[in-house]
C-alpha positions in Angstrom: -59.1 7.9 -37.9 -58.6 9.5 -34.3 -58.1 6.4 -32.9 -55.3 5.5 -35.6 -54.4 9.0 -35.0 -54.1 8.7 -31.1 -52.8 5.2 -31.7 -49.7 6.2 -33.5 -49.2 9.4 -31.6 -48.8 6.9 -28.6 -46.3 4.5 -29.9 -44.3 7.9 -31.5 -43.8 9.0 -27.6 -43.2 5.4 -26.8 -40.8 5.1 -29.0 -39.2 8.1 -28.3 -39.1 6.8 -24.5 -37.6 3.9 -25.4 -34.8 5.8 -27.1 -34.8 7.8 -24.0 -34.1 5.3 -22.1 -31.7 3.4 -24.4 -29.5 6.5 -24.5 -29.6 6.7 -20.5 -28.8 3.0 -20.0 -25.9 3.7 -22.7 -24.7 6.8 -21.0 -25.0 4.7 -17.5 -22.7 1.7 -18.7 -20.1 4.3 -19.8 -20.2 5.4 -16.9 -19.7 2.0 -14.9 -17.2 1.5 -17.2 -15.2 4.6 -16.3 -16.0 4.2 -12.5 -14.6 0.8 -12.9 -11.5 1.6 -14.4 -11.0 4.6 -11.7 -11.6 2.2 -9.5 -9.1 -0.6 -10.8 -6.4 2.6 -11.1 -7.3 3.3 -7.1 -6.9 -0.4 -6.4 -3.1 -0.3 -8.3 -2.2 2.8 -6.6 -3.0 1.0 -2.8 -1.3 -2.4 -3.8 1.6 0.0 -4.5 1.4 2.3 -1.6 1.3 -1.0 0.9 3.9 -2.7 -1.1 6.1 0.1 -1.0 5.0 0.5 3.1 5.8 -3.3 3.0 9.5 -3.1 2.0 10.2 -0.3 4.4 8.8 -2.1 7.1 11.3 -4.9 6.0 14.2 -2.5 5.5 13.7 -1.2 9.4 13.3 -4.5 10.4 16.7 -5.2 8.6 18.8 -2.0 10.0 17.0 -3.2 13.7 18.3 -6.7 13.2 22.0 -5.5 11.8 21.9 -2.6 14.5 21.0 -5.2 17.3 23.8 -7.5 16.2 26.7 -4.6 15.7 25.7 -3.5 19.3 26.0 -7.4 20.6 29.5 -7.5 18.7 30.4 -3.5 20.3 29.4 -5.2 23.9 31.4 -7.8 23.4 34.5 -6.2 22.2 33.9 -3.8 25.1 33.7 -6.9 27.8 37.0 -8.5 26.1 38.5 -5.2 26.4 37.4 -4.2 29.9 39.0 -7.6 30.7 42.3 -7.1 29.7 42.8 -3.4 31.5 41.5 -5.2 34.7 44.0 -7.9 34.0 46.9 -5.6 33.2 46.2 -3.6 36.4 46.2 -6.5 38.3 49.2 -7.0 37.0 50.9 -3.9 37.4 49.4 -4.0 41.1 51.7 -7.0 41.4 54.6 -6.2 40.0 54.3 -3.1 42.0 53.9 -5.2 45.2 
């Protein structure tokens, strides 16, 4: 009888191990789970940060290209003009002469 006694006294605690650990493997993939999802949320949150950093880069590289080709056009118009005031004073040098 103290063996049947000891006997069931051991699988009680066994079981009550088992559950133990059932509860802290359940409690553990909850976890995982949330720490998963946190860590898909983190992953969204950086795809839209570089994203967002991706079309500003592309916006300044935009204004640089327009800026670049407005000052080409402002040089040009500045030559052309430059040019006709050295032409005209030529001119009047002549008709002066």
């Amino acid at each position: 009888m103290t063996t049947e006694r000891w006997t069931d006294e051991m699988v009680d605690d066994l079981a009550s191990t088992v559950d133990d650990l059932a509860s802290t493997v359940e409690q553990t993939t909850r976890n995982i789970e949330q720490t998963n999802r946190n860590v898909d949320m983190l992953v969204g949150a950086v795809n839209s940060i570089l994203e967002r950093d991706s079309q500003r880069d592309e916006e300044m590289r935009r204004r640089d290209r327009d800026f670049q080709q407005y000052k080409i056009e402002n040089d040009q118009r500045f030559n052309t003009l430059l040019e006709e005031v050295r032409f005209l004073i030529r001119k009047l040098g002549e008709n002066q002469g």
